[in-house]
C-alpha positions in Angstrom: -27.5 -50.9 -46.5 -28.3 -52.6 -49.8 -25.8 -55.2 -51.2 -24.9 -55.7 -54.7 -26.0 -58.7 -56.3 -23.8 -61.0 -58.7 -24.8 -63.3 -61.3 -24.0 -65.2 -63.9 -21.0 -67.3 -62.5 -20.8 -71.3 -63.7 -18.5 -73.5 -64.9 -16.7 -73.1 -68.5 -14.2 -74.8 -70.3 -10.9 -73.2 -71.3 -11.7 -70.5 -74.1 -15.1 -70.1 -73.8 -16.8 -67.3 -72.2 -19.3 -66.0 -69.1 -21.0 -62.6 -68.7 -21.2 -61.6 -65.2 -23.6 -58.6 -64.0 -23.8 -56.9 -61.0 -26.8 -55.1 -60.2 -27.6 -52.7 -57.7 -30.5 -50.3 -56.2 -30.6 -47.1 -54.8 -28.5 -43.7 -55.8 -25.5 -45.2 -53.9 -24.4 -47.6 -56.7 -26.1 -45.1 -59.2 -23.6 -42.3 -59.1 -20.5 -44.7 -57.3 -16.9 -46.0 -58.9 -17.7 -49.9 -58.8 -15.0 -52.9 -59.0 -14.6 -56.7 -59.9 -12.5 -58.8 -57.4 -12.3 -62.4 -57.3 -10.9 -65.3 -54.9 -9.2 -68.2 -56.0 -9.1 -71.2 -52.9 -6.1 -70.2 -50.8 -5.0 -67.2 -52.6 -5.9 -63.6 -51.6 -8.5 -61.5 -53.1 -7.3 -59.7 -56.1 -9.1 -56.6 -58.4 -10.0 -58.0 -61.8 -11.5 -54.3 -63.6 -12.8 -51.2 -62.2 -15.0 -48.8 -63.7 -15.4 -44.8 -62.8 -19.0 -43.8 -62.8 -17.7 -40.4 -64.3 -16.2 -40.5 -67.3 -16.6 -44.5 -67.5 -13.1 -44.9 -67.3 -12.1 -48.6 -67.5 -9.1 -50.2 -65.6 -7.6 -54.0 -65.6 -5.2 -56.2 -64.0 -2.6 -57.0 -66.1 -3.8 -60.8 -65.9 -7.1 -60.1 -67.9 -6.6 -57.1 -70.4 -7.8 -57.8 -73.5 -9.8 -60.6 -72.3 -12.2 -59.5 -69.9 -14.8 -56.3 -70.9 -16.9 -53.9 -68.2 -20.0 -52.3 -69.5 -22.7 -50.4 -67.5 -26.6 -49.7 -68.5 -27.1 -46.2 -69.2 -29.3 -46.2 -65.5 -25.8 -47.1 -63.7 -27.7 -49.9 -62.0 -25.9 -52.8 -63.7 -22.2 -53.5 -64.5 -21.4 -56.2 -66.9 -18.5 -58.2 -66.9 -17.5 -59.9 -70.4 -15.3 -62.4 -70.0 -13.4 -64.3 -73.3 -11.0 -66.6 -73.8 -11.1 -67.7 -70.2 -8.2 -69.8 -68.8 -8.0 -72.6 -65.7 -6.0 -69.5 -63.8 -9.6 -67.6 -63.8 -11.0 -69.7 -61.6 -12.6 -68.2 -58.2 -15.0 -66.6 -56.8 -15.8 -62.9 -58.5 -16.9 -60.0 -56.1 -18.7 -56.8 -57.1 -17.7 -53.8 -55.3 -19.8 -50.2 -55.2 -18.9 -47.5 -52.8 -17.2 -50.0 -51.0 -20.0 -52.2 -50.3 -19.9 -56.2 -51.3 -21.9 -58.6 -53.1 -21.9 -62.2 -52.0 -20.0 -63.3 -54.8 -20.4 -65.5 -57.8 -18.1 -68.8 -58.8 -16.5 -69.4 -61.8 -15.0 -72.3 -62.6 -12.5 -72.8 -65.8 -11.7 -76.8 -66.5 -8.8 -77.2 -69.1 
């Protein structure tokens, strides 16, 4: 099976901003529901935003709404994730999920 790919992790200071993509291949991530997840060290994965491939109906934890953004290119092959005003607490490593299948992960790293 073909895994999604993430990119565009790095470190950040407090406030500023990374967009993240997630790309994919295939009809499977085409015409799927795909997810954002992350990992801070020692803490449990958590979702982050979700996006329904029909309808393109957006959905964020509580800890990011009105910060973080999820857009998709028209050829559902590549989710965005804009993320703004990004805090020390955002820190960790940021998972893609399509049709239940995981990307490697990306870091991101806030300093204050």
């Amino acid at each position: 099976q073909v895994q999604p790919v993430e990119s565009g992790g790095g470190p950040v200071q407090a406030g500023g901003s990374l967009r993240l993509a997630c790309e994919g291949s295939g009809s499977i991530f085409r015409f799927n529901d795909m997810a954002w997840y992350r990992q801070a060290p020692g803490k449990q994965r958590e979702f982050v935003a979700s996006m329904a491939r029909k309808g393109g109906l957006r959905e964020y934890a509580d800890s990011v709404k009105g910060r973080f953004t999820l857009a998709r290119t028209s050829n559902g092959y590549t989710v965005f994730l804009q993320m703004n005003s990004l805090k020390p607490e955002d820190t960790g490593i940021y998972y893609c999920n399509i049709a239940g299948i995981w990307g490697q992960g990306t870091q991101v790293t806030v300093s204050s």
